[in-house]
mmCIF file of the C-alpha atoms, coordinates in Angstrom:
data_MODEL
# 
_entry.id   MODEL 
# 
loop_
_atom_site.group_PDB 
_atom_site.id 
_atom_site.type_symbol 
_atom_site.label_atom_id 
_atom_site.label_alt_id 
_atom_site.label_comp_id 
_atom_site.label_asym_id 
_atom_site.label_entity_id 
_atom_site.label_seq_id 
_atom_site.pdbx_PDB_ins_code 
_atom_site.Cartn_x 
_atom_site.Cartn_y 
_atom_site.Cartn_z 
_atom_site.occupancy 
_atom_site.B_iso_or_equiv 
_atom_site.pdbx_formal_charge 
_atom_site.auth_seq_id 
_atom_site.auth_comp_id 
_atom_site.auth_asym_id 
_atom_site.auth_atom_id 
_atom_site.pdbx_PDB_model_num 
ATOM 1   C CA . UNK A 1 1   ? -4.849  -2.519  -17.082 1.00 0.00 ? 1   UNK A CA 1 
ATOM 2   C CA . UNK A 1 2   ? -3.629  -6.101  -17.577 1.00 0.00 ? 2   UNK A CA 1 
ATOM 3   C CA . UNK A 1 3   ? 0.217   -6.506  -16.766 1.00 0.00 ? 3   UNK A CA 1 
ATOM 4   C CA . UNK A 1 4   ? 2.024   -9.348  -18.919 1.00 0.00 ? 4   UNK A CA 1 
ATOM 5   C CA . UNK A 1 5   ? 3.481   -12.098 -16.732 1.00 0.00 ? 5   UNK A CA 1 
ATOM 6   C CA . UNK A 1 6   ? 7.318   -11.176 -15.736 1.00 0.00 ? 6   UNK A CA 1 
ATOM 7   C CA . UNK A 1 7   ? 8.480   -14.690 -15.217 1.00 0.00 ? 7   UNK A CA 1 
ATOM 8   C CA . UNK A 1 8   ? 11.419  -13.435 -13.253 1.00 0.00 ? 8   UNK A CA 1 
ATOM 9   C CA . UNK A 1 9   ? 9.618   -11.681 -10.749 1.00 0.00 ? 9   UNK A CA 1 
ATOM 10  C CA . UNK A 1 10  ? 8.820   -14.687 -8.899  1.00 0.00 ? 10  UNK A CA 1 
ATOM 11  C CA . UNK A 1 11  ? 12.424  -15.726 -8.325  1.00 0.00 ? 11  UNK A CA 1 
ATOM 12  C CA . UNK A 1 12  ? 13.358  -12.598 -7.759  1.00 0.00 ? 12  UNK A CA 1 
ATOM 13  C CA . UNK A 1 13  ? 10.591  -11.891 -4.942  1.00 0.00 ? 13  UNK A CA 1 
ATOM 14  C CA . UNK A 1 14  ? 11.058  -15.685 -3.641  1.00 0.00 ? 14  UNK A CA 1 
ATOM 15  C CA . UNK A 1 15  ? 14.560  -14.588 -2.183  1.00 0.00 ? 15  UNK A CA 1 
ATOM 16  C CA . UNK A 1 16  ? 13.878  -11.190 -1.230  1.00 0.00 ? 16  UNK A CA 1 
ATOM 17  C CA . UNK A 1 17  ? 14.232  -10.305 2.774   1.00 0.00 ? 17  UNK A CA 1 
ATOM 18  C CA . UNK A 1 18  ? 11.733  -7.800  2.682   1.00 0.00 ? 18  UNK A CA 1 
ATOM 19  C CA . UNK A 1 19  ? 9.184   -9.799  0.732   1.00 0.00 ? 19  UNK A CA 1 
ATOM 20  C CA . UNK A 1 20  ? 6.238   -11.698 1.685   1.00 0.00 ? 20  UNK A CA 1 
ATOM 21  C CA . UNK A 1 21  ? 3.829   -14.157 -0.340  1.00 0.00 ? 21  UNK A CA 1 
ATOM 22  C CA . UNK A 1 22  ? 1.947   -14.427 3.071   1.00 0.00 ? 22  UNK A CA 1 
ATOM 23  C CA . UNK A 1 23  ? 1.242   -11.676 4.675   1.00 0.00 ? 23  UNK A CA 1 
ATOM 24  C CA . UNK A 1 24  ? -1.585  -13.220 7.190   1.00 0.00 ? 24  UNK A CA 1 
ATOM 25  C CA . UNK A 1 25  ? 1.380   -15.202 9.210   1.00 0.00 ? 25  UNK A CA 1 
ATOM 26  C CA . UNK A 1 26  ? 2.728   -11.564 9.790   1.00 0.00 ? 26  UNK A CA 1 
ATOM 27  C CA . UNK A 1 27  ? -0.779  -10.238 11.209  1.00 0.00 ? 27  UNK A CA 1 
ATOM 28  C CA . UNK A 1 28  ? -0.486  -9.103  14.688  1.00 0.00 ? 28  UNK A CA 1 
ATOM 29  C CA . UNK A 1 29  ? 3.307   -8.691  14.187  1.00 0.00 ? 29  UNK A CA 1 
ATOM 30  C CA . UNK A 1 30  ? 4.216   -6.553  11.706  1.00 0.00 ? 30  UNK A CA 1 
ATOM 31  C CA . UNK A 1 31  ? 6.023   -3.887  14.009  1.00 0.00 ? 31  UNK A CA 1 
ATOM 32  C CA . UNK A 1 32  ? 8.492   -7.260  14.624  1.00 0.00 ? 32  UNK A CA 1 
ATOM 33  C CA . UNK A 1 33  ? 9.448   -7.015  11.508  1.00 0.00 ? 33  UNK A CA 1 
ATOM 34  C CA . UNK A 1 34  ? 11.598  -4.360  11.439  1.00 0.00 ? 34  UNK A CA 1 
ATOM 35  C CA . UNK A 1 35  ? 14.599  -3.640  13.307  1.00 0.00 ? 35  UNK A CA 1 
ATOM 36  C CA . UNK A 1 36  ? 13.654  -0.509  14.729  1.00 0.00 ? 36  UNK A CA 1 
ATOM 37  C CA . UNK A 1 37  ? 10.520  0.380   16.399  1.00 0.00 ? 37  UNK A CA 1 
ATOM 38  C CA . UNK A 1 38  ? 8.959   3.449   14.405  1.00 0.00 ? 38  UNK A CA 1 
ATOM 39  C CA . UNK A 1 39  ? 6.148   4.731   12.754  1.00 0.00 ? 39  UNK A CA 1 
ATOM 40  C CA . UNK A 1 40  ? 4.362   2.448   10.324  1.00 0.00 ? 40  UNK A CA 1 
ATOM 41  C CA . UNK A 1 41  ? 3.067   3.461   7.178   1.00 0.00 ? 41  UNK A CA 1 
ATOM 42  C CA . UNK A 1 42  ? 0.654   1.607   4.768   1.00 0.00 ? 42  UNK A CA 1 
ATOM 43  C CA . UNK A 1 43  ? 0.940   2.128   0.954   1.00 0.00 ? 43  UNK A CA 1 
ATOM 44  C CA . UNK A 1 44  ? -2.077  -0.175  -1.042  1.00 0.00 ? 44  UNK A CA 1 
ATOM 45  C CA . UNK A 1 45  ? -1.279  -0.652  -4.349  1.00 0.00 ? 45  UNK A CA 1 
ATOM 46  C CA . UNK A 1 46  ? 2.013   0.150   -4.827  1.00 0.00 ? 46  UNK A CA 1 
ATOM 47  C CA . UNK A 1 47  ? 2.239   -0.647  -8.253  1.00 0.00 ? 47  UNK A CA 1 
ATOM 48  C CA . UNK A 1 48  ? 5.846   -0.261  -9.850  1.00 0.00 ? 48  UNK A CA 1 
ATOM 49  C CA . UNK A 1 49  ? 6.749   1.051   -6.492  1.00 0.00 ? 49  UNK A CA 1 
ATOM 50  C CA . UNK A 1 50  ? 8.436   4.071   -8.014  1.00 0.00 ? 50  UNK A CA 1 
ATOM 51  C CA . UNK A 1 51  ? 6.831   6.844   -5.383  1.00 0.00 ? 51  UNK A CA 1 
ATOM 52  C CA . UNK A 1 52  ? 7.156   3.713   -2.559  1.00 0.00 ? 52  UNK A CA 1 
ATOM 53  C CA . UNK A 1 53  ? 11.227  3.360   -3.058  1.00 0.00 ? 53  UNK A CA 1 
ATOM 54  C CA . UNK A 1 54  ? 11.762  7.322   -2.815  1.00 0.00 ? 54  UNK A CA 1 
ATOM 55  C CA . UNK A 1 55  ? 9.419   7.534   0.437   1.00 0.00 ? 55  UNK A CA 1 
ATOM 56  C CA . UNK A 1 56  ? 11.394  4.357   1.882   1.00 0.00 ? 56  UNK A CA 1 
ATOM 57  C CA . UNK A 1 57  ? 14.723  5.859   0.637   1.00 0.00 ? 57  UNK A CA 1 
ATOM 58  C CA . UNK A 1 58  ? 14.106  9.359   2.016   1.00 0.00 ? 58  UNK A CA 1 
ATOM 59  C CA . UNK A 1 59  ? 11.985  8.513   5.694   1.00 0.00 ? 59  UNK A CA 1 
ATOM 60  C CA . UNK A 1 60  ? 14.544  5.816   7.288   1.00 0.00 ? 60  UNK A CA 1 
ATOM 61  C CA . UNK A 1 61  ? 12.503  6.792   10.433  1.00 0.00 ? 61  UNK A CA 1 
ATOM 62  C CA . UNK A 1 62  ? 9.802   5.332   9.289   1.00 0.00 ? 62  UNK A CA 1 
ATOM 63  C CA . UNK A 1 63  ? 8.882   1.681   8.505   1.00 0.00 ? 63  UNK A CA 1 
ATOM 64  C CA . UNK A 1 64  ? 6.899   0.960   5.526   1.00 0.00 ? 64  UNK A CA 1 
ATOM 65  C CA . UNK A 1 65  ? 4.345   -2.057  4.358   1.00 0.00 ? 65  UNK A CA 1 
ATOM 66  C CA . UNK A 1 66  ? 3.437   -1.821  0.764   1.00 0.00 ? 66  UNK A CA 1 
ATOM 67  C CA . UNK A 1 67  ? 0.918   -3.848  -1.140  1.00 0.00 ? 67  UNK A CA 1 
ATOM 68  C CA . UNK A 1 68  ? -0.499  -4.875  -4.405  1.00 0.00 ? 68  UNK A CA 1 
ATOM 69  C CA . UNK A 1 69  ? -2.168  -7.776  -5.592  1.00 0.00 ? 69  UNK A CA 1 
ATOM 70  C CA . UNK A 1 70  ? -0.131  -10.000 -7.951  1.00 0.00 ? 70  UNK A CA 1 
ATOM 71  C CA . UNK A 1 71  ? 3.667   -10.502 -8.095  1.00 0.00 ? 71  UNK A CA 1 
ATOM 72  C CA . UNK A 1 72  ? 4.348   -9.483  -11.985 1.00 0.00 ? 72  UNK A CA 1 
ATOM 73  C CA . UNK A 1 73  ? 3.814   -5.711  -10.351 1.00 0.00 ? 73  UNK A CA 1 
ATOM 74  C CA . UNK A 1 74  ? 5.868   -6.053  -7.092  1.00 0.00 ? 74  UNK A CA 1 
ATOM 75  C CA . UNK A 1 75  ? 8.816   -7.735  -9.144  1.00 0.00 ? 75  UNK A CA 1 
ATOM 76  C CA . UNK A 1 76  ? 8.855   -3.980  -10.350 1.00 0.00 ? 76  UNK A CA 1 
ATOM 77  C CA . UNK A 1 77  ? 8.864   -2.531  -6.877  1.00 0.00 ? 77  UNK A CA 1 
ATOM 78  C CA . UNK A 1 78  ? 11.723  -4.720  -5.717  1.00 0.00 ? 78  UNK A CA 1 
ATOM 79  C CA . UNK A 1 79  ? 13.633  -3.789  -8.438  1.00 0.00 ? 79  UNK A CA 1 
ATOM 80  C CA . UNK A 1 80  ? 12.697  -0.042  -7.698  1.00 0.00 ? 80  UNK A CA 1 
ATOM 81  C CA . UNK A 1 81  ? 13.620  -0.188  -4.557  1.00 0.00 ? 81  UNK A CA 1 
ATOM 82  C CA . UNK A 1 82  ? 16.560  -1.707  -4.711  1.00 0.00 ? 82  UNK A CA 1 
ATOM 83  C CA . UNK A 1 83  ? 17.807  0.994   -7.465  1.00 0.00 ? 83  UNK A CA 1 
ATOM 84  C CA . UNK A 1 84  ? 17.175  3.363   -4.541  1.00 0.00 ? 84  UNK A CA 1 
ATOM 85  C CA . UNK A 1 85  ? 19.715  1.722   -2.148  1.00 0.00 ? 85  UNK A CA 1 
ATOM 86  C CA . UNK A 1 86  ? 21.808  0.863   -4.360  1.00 0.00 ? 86  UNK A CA 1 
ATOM 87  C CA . UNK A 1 87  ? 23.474  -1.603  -2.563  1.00 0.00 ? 87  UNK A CA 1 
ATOM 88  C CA . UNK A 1 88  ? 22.704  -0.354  0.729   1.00 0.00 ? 88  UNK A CA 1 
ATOM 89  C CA . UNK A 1 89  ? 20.520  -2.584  3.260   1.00 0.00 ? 89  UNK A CA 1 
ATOM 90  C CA . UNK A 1 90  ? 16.580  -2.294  3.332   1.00 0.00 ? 90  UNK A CA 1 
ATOM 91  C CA . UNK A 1 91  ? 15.418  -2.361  6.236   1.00 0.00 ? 91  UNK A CA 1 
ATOM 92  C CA . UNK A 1 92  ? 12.368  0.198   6.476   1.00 0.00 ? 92  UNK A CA 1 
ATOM 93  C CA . UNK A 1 93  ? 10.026  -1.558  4.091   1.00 0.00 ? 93  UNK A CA 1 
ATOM 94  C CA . UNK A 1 94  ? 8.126   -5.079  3.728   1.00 0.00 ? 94  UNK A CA 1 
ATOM 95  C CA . UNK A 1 95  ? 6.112   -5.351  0.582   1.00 0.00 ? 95  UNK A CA 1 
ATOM 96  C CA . UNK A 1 96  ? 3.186   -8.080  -0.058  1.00 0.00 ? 96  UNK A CA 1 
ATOM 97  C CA . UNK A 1 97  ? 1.413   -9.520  -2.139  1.00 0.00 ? 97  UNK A CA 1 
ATOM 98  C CA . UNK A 1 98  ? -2.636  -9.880  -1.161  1.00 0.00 ? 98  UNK A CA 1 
ATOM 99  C CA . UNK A 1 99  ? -5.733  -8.119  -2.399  1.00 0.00 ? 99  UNK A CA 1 
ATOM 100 C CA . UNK A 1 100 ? -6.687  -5.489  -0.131  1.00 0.00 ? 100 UNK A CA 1 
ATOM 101 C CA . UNK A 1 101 ? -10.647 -6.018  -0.367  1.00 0.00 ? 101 UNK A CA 1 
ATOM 102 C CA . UNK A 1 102 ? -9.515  -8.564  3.160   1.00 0.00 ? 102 UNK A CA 1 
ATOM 103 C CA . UNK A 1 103 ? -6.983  -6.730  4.571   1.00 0.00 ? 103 UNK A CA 1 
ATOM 104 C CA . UNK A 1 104 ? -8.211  -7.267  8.114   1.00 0.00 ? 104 UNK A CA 1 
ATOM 105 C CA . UNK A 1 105 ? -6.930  -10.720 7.518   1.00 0.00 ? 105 UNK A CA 1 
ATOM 106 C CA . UNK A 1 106 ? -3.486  -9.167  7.669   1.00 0.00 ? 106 UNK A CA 1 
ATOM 107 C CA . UNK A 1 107 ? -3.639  -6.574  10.093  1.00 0.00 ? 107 UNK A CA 1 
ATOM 108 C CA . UNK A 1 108 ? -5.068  -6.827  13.685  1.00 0.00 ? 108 UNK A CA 1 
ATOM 109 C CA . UNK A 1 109 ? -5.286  -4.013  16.165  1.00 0.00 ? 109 UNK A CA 1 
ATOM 110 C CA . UNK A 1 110 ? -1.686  -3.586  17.682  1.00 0.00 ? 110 UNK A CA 1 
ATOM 111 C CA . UNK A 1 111 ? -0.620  -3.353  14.045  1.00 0.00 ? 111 UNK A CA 1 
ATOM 112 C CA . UNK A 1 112 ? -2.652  -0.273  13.086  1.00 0.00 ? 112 UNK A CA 1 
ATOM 113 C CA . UNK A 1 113 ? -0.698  2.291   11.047  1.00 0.00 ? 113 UNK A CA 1 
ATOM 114 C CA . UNK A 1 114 ? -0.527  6.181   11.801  1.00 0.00 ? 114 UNK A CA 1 
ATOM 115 C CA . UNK A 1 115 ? -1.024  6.713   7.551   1.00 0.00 ? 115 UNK A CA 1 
ATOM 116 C CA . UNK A 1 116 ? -2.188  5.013   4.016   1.00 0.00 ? 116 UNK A CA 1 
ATOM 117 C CA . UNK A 1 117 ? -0.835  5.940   0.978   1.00 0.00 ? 117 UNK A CA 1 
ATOM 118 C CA . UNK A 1 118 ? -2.810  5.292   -2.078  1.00 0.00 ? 118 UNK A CA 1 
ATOM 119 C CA . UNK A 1 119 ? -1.044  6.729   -4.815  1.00 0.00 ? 119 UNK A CA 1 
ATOM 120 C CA . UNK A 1 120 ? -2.545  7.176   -8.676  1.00 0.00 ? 120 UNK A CA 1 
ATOM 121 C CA . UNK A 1 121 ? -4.818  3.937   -8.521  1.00 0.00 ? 121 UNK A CA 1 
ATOM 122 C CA . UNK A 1 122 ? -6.786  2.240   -10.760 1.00 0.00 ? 122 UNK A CA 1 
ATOM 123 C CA . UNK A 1 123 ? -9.958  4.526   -11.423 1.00 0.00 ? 123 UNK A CA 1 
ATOM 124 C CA . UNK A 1 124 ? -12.387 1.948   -12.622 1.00 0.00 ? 124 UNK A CA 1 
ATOM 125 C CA . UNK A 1 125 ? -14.170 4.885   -14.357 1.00 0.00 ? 125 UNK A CA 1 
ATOM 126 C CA . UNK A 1 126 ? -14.892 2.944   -17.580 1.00 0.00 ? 126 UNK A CA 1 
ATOM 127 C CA . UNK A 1 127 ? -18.462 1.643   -16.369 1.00 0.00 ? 127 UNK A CA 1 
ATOM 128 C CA . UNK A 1 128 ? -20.664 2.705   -13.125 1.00 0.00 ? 128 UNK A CA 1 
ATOM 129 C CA . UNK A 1 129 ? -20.898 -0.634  -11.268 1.00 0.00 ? 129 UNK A CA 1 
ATOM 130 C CA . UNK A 1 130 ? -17.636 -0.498  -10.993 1.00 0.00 ? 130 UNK A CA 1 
ATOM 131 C CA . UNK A 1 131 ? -16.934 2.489   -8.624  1.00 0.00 ? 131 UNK A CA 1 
ATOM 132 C CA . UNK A 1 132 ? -17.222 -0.583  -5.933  1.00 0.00 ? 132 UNK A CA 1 
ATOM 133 C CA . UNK A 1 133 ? -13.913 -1.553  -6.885  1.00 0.00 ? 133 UNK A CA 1 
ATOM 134 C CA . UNK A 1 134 ? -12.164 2.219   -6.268  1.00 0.00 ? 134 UNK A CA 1 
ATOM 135 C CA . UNK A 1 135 ? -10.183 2.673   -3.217  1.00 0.00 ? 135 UNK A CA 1 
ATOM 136 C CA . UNK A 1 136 ? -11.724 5.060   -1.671  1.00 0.00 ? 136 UNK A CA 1 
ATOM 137 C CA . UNK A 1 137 ? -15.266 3.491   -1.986  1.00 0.00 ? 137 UNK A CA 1 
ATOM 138 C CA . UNK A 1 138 ? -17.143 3.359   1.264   1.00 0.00 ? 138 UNK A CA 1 
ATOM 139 C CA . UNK A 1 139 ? -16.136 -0.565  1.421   1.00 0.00 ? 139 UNK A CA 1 
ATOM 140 C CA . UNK A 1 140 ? -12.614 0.356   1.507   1.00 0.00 ? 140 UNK A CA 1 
ATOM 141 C CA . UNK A 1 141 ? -12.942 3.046   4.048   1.00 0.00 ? 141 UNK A CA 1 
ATOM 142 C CA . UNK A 1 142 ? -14.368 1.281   6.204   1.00 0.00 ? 142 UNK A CA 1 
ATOM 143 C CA . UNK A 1 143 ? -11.820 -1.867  6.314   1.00 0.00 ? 143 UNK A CA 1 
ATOM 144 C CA . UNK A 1 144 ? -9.262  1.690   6.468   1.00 0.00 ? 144 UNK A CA 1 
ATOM 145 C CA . UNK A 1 145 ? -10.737 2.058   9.637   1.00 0.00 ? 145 UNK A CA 1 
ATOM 146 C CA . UNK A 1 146 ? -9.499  -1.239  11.349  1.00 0.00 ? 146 UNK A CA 1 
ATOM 147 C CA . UNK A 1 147 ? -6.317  -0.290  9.968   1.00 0.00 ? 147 UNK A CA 1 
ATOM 148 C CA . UNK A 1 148 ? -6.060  3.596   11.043  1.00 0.00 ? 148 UNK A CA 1 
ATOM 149 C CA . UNK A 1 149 ? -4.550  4.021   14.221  1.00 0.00 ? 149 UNK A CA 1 
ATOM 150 C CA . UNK A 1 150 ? -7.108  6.770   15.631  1.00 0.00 ? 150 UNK A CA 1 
ATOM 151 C CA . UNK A 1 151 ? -6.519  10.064  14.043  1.00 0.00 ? 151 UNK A CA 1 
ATOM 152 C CA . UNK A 1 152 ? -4.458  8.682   11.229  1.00 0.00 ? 152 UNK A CA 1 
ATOM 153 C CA . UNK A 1 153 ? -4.194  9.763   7.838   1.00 0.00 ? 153 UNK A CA 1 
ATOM 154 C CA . UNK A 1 154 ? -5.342  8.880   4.536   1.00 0.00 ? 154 UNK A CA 1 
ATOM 155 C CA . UNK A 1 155 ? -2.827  10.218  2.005   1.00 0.00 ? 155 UNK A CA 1 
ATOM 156 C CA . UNK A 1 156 ? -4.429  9.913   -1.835  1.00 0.00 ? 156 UNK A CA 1 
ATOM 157 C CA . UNK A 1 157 ? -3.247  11.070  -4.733  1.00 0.00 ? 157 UNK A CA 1 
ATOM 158 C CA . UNK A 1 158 ? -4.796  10.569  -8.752  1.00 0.00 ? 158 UNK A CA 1 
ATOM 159 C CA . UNK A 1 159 ? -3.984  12.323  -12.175 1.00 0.00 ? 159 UNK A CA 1 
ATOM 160 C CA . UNK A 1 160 ? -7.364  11.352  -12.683 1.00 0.00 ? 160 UNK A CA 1 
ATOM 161 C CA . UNK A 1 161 ? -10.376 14.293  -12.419 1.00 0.00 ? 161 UNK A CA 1 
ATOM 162 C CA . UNK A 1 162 ? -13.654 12.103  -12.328 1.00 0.00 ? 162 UNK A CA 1 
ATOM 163 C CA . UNK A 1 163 ? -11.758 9.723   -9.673  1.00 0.00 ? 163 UNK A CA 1 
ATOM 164 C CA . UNK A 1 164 ? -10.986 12.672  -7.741  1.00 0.00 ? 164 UNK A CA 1 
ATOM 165 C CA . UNK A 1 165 ? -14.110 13.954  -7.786  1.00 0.00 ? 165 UNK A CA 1 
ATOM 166 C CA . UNK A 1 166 ? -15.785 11.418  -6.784  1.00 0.00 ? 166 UNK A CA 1 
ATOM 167 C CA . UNK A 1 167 ? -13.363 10.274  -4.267  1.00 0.00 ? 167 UNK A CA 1 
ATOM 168 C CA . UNK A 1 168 ? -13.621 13.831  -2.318  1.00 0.00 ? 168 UNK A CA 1 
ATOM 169 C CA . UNK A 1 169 ? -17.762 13.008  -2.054  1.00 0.00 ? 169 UNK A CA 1 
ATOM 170 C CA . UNK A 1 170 ? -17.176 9.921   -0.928  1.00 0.00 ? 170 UNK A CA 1 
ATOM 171 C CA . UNK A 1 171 ? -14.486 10.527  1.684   1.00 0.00 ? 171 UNK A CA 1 
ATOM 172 C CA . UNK A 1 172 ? -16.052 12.498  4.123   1.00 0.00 ? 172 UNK A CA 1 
ATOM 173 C CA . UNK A 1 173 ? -18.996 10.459  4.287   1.00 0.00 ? 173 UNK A CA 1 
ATOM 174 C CA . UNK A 1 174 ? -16.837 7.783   6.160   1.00 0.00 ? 174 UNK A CA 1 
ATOM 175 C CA . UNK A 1 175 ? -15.814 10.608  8.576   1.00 0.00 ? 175 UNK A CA 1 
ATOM 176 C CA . UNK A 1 176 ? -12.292 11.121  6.984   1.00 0.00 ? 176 UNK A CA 1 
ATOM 177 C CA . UNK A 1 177 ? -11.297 14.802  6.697   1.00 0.00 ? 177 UNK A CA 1 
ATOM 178 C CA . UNK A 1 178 ? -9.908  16.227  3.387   1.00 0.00 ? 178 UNK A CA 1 
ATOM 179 C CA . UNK A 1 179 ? -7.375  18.485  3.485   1.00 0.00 ? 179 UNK A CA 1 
ATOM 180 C CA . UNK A 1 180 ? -4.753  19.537  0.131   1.00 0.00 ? 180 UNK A CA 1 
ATOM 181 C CA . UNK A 1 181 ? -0.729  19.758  0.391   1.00 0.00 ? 181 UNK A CA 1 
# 
């Protein structure tokens, strides 16, 4: 899906507090950037940031880092989360912009995450040589790995059935147990 250019969004992210264009200057330090010292949670590609802003609104006890890959779609989760608040302070949540194929770039060891959300991604069912751009291809796992604080989670969700299929083949093979809630 191509996403029209929100010239706003931008602006808007430029003077956000919780926002960052570069999220490599954060690597090694992410837990620093909150103000309390708490779980850390990992949601890759965020999108709209609709299910992000009601897990940030409704787990203050948790910190959040959520991710996509251009800013015309995080303008969106901004916005979302600030409708949230509403007017109250953020401080659980940073969200950045970078593609995830190198997030090892952006996260080293002391900032591994108890959990990853990745919540109704792109499918990239419309032709086979693409299932190397799903994330929960084997490539992705493994990156998930160097993320994953040992025994973390990977929470996925899709409303699409041949994504979920083949997601819940390709899962275990990178050692990840499935489980439903």
């Amino acid at each position: 899906m191509h996403m029209r250019t929100k010239k706003w969004a931008k602006p808007e992210l430029a003077v956000c507090p919780y926002f960052t264009d570069e999220p490599e200057t954060k690597r090694g330090r992410w837990r620093a950037q909150f103000e309390r010292e708490q779980p850390l949670y990992l949601e890759l590609g965020c999108g709209k940031g609709v299910s992000t802003a009601a897990m940030v609104k409704d787990n203050p006890t948790i910190n959040y880092v959520a991710v996509d890959i251009t800013c015309n779609v995080l303008g969106d989760t901004r916005r979302n989360i600030e409708k949230a608040f509403d007017g109250e302070p953020v401080k659980n949540v940073m969200i950045a912009r970078y593609d995830i194929s190198y997030i090892e770039k952006v996260f080293a060891p002391e900032d591994r995450v108890e959990r990853i959300y990745i919540n109704f991604c792109n499918p990239w069912t419309k032709r086979p040589k693409y299932a190397k751009r799903r994330l929960t291809h084997g490539n992705f796992l493994k990156l998930y790995r160097k993320v994953l604080k040992e025994n973390g989670q990977i929470h996925f969700k899709t409303d699409n059935d041949p994504l979920f299929e083949w997601s819940i083949e390709e899962i275990p093979q990178f050692g990840f147990a499935l489980s439903e809630v």
